[in-house]
N, C-alpha and C positions, 0 to 999 in steps of 0.2 A: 480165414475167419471173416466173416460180413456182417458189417453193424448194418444195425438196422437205422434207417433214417430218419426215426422216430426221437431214437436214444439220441443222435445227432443232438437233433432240435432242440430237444429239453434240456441239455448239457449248455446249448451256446444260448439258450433263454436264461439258464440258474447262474450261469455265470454274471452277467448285466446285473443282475439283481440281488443279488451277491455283494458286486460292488455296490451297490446301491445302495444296501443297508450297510456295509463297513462305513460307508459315507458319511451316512447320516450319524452313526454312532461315532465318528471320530468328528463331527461338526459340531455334536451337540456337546462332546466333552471341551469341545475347545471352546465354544461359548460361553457355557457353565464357568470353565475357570477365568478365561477374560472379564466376564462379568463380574465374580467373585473378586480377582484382583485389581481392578477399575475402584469397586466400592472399598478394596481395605485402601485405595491409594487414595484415593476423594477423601475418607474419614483419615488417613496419617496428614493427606495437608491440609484437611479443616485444624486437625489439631496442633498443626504445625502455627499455622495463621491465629489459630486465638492466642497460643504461646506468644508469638510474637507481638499480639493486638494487647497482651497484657503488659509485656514489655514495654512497649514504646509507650503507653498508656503511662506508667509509672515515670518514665523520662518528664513526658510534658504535660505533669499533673500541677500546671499551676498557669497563670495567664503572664502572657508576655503582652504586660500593660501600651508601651510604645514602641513599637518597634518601626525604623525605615525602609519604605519597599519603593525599589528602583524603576520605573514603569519602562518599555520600552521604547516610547518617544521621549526621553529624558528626563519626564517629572518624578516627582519625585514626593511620594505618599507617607503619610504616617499612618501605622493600620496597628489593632489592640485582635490579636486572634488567640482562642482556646481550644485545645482539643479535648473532648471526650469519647469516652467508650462507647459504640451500640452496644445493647446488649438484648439478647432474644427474652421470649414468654420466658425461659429457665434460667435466666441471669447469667449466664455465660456470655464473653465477649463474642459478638459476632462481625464484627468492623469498628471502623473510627467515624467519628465526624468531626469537621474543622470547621471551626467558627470565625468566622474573620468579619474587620468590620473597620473601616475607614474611618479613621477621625484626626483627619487634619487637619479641617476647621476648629475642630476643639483644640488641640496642640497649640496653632497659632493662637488661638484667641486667649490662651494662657501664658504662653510666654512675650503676650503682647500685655497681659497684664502685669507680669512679673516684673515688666522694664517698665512701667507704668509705677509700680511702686516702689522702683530702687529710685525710679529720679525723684518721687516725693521723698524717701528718706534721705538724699542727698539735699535737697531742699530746705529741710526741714533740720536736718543735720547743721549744716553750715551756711542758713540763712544767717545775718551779722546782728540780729537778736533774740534775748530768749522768748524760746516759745513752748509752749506746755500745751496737752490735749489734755483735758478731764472728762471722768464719764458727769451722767446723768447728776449722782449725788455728791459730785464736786471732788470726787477722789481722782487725782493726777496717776492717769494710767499712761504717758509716756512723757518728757522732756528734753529737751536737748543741752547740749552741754555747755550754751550760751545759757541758760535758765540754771545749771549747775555753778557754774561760776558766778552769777548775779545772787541767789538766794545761799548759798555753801549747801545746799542739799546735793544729796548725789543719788542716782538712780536705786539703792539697794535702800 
């Protein structure tokens, strides 16, 4: 029996092309589902991420007024920082933002005044006579207890 060399030909052309199209149809189902499973992964850790942007959210829903921050050449900072939520056009969390903000100057310049007014009330306390502050309409809004013991009035 003799094939004809025609039949040959067309056999080893529909083959190539054959696979060609198996190809394509197993490429384009593999896309399809990578892409499909790409996007439910994107949307499980966006949802994953705002769960947690709600969480930590609720942690540090309040201001940590002074806190000490250690710098790397060994100073040594006072900073007041707050965090809030981003949130998108829909109101859902979509990140955080951190607010921070150096006030050391302020710190010092208050516990420069707090020692500023313990040694007037030590002053004022246990200078060796009495002495009394009155306001405006001569009412005695503080005393010390040398002005206690000179008049017998007592502070209440």
């Amino acid at each position: 029996m003799e094939r004809n060399p025609m039949q040959l030909k067309r056999r080893y052309l529909l083959l190539p092309l054959l696979f060609l199209i198996l190809g394509y149809m197993v490429f384009s189902v593999y896309n399809d589902v990578r892409n499909r499973t790409t996007a439910e992964f994107n949307a499980q850790q966006m949802l994953l991420a705002k769960q947690a942007a709600k969480g930590i959210w609720s942690l540090f829903d309040h201001y940590h007024e002074e806190e000490i921050f250690k710098r790397a050449d060994g100073r040594t900072d006072w900073v007041r920082r707050k965090l809030h939520p981003w949130r998108d056009s829909t109101g859902e969390v979509g990140g955080l933002i951190l607010f921070t903000e150096v006030i050391t100057e302020r710190v010092k310049a208050r516990q420069l005044l707090r020692e500023s007014e313990e040694r007037y009330l030590s002053v004022f306390e246990h200078t060796g006579t009495a002495t009394v502050i009155t306001d405006e309409d001569r009412t005695i809004s503080t005393a010390n207890k040398g002005f206690e013991k000179l008049s017998g009035y007592t502070e209440e």
